[in-house]
C-alpha positions as CSV (number, residue, x, y, z in Angstrom):
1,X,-48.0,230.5,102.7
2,X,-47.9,228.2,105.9
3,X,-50.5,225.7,106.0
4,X,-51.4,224.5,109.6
5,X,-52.2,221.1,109.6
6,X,-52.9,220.9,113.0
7,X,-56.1,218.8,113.8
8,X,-58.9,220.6,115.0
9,X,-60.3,219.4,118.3
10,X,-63.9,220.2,119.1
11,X,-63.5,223.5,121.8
12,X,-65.0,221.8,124.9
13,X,-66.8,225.4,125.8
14,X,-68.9,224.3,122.4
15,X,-69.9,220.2,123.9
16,X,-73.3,220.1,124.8
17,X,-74.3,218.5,127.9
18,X,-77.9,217.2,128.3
19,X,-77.7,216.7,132.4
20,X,-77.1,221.1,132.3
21,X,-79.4,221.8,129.9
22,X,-82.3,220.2,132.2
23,X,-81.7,222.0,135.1
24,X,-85.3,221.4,136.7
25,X,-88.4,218.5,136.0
26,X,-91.4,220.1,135.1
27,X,-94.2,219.6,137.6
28,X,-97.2,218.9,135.1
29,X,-95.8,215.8,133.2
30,X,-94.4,214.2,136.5
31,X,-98.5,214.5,137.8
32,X,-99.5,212.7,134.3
33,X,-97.0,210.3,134.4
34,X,-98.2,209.6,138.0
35,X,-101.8,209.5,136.9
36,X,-101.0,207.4,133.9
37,X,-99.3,204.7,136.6
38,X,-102.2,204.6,138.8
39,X,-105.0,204.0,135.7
40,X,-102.6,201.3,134.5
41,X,-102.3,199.7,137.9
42,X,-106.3,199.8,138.4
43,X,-106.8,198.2,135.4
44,X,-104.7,195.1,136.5
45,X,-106.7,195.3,139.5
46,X,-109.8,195.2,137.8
47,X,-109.0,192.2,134.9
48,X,-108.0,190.5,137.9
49,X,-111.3,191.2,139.6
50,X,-113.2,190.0,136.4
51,X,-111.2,187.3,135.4
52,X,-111.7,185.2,139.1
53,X,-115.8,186.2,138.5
54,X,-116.2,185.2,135.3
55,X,-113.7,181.9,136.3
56,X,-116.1,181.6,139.5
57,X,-119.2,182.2,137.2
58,X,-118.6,180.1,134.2
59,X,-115.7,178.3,135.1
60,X,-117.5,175.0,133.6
61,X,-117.8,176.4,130.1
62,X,-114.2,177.4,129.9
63,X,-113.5,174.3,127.8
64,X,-110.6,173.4,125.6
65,X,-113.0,172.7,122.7
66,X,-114.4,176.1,123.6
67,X,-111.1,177.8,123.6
68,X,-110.2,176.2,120.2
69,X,-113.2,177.4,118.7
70,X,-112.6,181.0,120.2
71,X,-109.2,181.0,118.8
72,X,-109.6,178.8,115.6
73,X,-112.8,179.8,114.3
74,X,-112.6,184.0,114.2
75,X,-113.0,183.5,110.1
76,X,-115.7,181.1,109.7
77,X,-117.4,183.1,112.9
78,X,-117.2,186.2,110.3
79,X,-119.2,184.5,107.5
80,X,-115.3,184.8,105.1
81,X,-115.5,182.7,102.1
82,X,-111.8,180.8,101.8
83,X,-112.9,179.6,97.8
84,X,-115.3,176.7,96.9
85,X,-114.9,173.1,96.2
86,X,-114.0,172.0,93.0
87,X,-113.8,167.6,94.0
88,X,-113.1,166.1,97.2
89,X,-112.8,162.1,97.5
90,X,-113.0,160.2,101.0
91,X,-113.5,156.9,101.8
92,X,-117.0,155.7,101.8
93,X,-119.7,154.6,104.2
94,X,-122.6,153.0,104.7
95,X,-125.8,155.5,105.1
96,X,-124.0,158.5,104.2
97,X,-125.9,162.1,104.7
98,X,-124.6,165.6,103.7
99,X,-125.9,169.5,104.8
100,X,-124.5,172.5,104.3
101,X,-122.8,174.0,107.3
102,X,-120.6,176.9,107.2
103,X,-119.7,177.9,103.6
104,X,-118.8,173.9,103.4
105,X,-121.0,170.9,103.9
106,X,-120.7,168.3,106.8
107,X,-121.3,164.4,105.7
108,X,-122.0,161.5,108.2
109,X,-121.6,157.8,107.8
110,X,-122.1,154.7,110.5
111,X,-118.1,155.4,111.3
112,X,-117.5,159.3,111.1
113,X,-118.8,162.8,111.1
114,X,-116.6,165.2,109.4
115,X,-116.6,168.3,107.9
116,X,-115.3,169.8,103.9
117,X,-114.4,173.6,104.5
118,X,-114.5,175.5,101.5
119,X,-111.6,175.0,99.9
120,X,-111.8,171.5,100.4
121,X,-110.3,170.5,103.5
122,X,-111.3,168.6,106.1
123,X,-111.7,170.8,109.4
124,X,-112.5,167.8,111.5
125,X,-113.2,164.1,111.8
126,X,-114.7,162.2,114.6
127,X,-115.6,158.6,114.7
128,X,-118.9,158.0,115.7
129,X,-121.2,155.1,115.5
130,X,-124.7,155.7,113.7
131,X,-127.0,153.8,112.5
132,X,-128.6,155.8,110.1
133,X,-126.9,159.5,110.5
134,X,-129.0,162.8,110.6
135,X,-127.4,166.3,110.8
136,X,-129.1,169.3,111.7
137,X,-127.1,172.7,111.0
138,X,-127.7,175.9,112.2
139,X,-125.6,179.3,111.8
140,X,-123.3,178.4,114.8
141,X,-123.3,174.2,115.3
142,X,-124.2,171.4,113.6
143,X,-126.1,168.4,115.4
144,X,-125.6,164.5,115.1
145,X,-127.6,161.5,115.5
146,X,-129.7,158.7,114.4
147,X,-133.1,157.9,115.2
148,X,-133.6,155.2,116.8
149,X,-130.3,156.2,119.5
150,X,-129.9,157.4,122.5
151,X,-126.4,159.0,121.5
152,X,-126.3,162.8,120.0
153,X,-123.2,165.4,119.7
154,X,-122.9,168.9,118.7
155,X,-119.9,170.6,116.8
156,X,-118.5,174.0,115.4
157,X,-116.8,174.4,112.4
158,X,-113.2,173.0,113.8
159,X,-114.3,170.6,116.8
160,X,-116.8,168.2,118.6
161,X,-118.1,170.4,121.6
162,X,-120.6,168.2,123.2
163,X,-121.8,164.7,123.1
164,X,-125.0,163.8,125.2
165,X,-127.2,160.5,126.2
166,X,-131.0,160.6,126.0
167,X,-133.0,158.5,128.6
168,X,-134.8,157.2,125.4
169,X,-134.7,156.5,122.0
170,X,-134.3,160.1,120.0
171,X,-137.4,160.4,117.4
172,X,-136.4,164.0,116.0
173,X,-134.1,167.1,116.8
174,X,-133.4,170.7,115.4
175,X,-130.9,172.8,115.7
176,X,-131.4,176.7,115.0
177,X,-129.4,179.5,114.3
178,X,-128.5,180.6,118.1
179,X,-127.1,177.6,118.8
180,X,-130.6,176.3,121.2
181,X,-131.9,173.4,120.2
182,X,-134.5,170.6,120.9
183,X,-134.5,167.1,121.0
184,X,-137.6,164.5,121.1
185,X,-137.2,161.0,122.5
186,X,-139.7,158.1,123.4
187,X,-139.6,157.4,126.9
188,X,-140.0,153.7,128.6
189,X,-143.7,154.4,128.8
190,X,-144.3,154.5,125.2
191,X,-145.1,158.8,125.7
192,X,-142.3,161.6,124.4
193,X,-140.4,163.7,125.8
194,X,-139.3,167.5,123.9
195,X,-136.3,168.4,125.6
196,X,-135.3,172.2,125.0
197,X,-131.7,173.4,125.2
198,X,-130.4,176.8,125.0
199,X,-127.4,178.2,123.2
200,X,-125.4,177.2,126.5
201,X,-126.6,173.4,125.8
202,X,-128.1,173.4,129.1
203,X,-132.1,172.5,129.5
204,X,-134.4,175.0,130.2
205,X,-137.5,173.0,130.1
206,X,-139.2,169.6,129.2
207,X,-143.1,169.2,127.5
208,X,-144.2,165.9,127.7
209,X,-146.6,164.5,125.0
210,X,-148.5,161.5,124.9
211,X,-148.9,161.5,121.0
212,X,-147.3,159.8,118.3
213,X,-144.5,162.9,117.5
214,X,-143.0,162.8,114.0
215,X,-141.2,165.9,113.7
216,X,-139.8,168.5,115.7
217,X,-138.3,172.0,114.6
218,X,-136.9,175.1,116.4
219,X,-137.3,178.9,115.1
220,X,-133.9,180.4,114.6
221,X,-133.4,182.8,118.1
222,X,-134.5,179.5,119.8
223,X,-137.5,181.2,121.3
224,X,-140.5,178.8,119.8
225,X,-140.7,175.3,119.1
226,X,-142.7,173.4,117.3
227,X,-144.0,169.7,117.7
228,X,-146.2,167.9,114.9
229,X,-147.8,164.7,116.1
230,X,-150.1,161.9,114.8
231,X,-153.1,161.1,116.6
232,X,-154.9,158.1,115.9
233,X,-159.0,158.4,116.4
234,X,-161.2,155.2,115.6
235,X,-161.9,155.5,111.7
236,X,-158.7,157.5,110.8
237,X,-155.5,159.4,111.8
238,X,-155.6,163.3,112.8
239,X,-152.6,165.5,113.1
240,X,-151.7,167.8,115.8
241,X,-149.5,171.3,115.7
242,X,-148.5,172.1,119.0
243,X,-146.3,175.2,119.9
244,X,-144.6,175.9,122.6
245,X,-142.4,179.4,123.8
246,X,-139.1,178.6,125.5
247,X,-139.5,178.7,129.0
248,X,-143.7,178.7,129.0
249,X,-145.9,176.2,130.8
250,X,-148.5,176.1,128.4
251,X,-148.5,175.6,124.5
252,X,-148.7,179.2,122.9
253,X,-150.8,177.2,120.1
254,X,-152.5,174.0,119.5
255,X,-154.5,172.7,116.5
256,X,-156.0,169.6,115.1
257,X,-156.2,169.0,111.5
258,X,-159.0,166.3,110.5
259,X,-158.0,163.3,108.4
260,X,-154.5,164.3,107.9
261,X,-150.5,162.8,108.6
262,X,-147.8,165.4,109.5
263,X,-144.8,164.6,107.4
264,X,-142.9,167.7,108.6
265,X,-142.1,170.9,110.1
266,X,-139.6,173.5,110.4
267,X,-138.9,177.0,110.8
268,X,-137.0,179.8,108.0
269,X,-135.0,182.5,109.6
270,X,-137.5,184.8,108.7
271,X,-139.7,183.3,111.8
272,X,-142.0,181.7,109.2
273,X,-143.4,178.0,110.3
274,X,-144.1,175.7,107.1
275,X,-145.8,172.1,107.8
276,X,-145.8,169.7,105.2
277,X,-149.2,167.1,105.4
278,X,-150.0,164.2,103.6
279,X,-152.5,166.6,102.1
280,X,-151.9,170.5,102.0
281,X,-148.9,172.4,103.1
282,X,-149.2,175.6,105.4
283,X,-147.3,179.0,106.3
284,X,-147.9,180.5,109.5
285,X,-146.1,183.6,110.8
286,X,-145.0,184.2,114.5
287,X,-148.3,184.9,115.7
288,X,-149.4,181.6,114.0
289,X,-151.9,183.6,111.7
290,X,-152.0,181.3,108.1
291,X,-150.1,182.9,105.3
292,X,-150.5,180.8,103.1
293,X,-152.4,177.2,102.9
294,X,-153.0,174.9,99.8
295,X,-155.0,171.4,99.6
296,X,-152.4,168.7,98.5
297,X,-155.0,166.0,97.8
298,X,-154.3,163.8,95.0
299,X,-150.9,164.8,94.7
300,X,-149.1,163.5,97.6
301,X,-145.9,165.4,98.8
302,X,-142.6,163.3,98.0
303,X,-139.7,164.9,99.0
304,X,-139.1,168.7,99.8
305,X,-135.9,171.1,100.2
306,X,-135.5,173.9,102.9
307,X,-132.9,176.3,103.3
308,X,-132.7,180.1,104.4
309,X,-134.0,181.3,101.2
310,X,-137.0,179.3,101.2
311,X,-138.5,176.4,101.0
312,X,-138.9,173.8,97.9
313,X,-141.8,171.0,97.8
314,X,-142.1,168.2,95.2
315,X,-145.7,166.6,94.5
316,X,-146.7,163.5,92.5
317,X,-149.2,164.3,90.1
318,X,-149.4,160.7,88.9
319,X,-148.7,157.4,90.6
320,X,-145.9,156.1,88.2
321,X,-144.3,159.2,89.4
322,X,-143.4,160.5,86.1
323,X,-144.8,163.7,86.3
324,X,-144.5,165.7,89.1
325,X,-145.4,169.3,90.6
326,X,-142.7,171.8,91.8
327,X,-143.3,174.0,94.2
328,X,-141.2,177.0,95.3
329,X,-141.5,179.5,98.2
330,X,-139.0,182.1,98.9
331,X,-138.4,183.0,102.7
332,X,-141.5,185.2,103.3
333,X,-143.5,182.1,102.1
334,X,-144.3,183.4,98.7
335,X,-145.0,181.7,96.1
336,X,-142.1,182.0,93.4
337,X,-142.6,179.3,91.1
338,X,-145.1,176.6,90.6
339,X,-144.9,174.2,87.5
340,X,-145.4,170.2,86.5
341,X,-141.9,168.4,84.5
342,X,-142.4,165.4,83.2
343,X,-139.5,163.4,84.8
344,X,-139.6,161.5,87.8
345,X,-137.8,163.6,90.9
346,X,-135.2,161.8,93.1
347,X,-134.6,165.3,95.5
348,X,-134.9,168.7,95.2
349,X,-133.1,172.0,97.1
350,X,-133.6,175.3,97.8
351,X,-130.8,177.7,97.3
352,X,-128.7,178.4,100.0
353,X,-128.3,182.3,99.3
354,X,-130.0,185.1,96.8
355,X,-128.3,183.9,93.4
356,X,-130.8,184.5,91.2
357,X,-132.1,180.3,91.4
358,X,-135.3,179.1,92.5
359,X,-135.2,175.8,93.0
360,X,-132.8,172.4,92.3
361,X,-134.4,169.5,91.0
362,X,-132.5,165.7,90.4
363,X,-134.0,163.2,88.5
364,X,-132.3,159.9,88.0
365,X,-129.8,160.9,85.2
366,X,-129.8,164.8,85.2
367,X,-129.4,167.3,87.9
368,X,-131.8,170.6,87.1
369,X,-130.8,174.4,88.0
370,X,-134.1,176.5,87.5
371,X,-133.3,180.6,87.8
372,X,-136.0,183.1,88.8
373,X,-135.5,184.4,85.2
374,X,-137.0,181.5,83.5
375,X,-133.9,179.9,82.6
376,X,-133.6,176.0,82.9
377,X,-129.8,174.5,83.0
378,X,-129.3,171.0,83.4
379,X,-125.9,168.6,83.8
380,X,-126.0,164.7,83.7
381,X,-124.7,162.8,86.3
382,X,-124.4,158.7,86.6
383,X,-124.1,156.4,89.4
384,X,-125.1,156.4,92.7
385,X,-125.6,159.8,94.5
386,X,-127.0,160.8,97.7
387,X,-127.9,164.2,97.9
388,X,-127.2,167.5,96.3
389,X,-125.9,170.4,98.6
390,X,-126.0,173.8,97.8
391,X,-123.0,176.2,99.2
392,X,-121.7,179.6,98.8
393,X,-118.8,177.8,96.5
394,X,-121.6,176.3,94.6
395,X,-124.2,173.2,93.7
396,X,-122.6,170.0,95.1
397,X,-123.3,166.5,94.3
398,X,-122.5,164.4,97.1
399,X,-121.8,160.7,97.0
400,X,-120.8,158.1,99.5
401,X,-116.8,158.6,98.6
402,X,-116.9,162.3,97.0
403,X,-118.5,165.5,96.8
404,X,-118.0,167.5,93.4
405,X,-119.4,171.0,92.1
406,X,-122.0,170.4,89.1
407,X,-122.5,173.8,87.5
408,X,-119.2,175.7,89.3
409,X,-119.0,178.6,91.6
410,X,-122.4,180.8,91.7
411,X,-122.3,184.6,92.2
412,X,-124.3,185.7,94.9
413,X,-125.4,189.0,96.1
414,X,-124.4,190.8,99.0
């Protein structure tokens, strides 16, 4: 049989040709595609529109420290956890302070303010020049200065975003959890000024005050701020509590306490307002009703730790100072533990989130962790050390060239 080894070609009847097969467009998707084209158009009309009012409107907030911190600072903005911090070494100051800012802690010195992130890393470093350094965090910024200065700046987790001059020397500031904040400074005539900022840094108001003021606080949404004073009368010194609402002529409460020295103030999230006297300590909710009050005399208030969980409050019980009374109150202003230890206290802390401890307590060679359960853990420490910081990661002991986790990272409820 003959094979046929001709190639076969493709029959060109059989070749398909797209341009005949679509003889006519159809009528419907040409109006979408139309419609689609004129919404897409609009919209660059409109971003246009919006961009040039919000340019026009806050064109003096468009910062580059702003823009870094809108595209830097998404994770931290989030609350994310990057790990905890095992040791960090830097090189030390004089007058160092630490707090615990955004899942890290911030330290200052009379050269630098700078920030440990998480996992240990320095997020940012500015030279400065304090005296004797105070930070104030909130949620959002952290606030510098030092008493005594007319110099103060403001920061976010990544960069310094504003630095300011007071017309006199700054006694006190706060910072809360918006990002509003106050500031008190003596003025040339010996009286006080309260500046209050909102979350924009701008001013919304002054109070002036012709008392002695020794502390200053702000409530977390920035909407009340409180000013504790010392009056002096002819046999003895009285103190005054005088708050104010954001924006408001006149004081939205006032009271004198007889025979007694402010020694502190300040606000939980929870809206709760604590003051620490010479001789009791009070809770007052927002509608400054007392929620709880208790007479400190005879065992004078030494040193006390406040975080968003509550607050912690040490009292001498003797004047060696060997035995002394702890006092802790969760963020409702409850009372969750109350006992005397025989040791003489250096500092104490609150916890900085709902894992399970009451209080921190450092005595000269030990550092103390004591849990809601009971449970009392202790680690010795030696050498110099300025404060302990707690942080998501964990207890830190901070010194003035390192930070280092005592008891390692703490579980913590969502």
């Amino acid at each position: 049989m003959a094979t046929d080894n001709t190639e076969k070609r493709p029959d060109p009847k059989r070749r398909i040709n797209v341009s005949d097969r679509i003889k006519n467009e159809n009528p419907y998707y040409i109006k979408i595609s139309d419609r689609y084209r004129a919404a897409g158009f609009l919209l660059i009309v409109l971003f246009a529109v919006f961009a040039g009012i919000m340019l026009f409107r806050f064109g003096e907030n468009i910062t580059y420290d702003n823009l870094v911190y809108l595209a830097r600072d998404f994770n931290t903005a989030m609350g994310t956890n990057q790990g905890s911090i095992t040791e960090v070494r830097f090189t030390e100051q004089d007058e160092m302070t630490f707090v615990p800012f955004r899942d890290g802690v911030a330290a200052a010195g009379s050269n630098d303010v700078f920030l440990i992130g998480p996992s240990g890393d320095t997020e940012f470093s500015y030279s400065e020049n304090y005296t004797f350094p105070v930070l104030n965090a909130g949620e959002k910024y952290l606030l510098a200065y030092s008493p005594g200065g007319r110099n103060y700046s403001i920061y976010s987790s990544v960069t310094r975003l504003s630095s300011k001059e007071t017309e006199g020397e700054i006694v006190s500031a706060d910072m809360s959890d918006s990002g509003a904040y106050v500031i008190v400074f003596r003025t040339s005539s010996g009286k006080y000024d309260v500046e209050i900022y909102g979350d924009s840094f701008k001013r919304i108001m002054t109070v002036h005050k012709d008392k002695h003021v020794i502390d200053s606080a702000i409530s977390s949404d920035g909407k009340r701020v409180a000013v504790v004073s010392a009056v002096e009368g002819d046999l003895d010194v009285s103190a005054e509590l005088y708050v104010v609402r954001a924006g408001d002529s006149e004081p939205f409460f006032r009271k004198t306490v007889a025979s007694s020295v402010p020694l502190v103030a300040d606000y939980l999230p929870s809206g709760i307002l604590f003051v620490i006297y010479d001789d009791r300590i009070e809770f007052y909710d927002e509608t400054m009703e007392i929620l709880y009050s208790e007479d400190l005399s005879g065992t004078p208030p030494s040193c006390y730790g406040v975080s968003g969980s509550g607050v912690v409050v040490c009292c001498r019980e003797n004047a060696l100072g060997t035995k002394n009374r702890i006092r802790s109150f969760d963020s409702e202003g409850n009372v969750v533990y109350n006992e005397s230890i025989s040791s003489g206290v250096l500092e104490v802390a609150a916890p900085s989130g709902d894992n399970g401890v009451v209080c921190y307590v450092r005595t000269p060679s030990e550092i103390v962790r004591i849990s809601a359960n009971g449970e009392v853990e202790s680690a010795s420490y030696t050498g110099d050390a300025v404060r302990i910081v707690d942080t998501s990661g964990g207890l830190l002991l901070c010194r003035n060239g390192s930070v280092a986790n005592v008891f390692g990272a703490t579980e913590r409820k969502e």
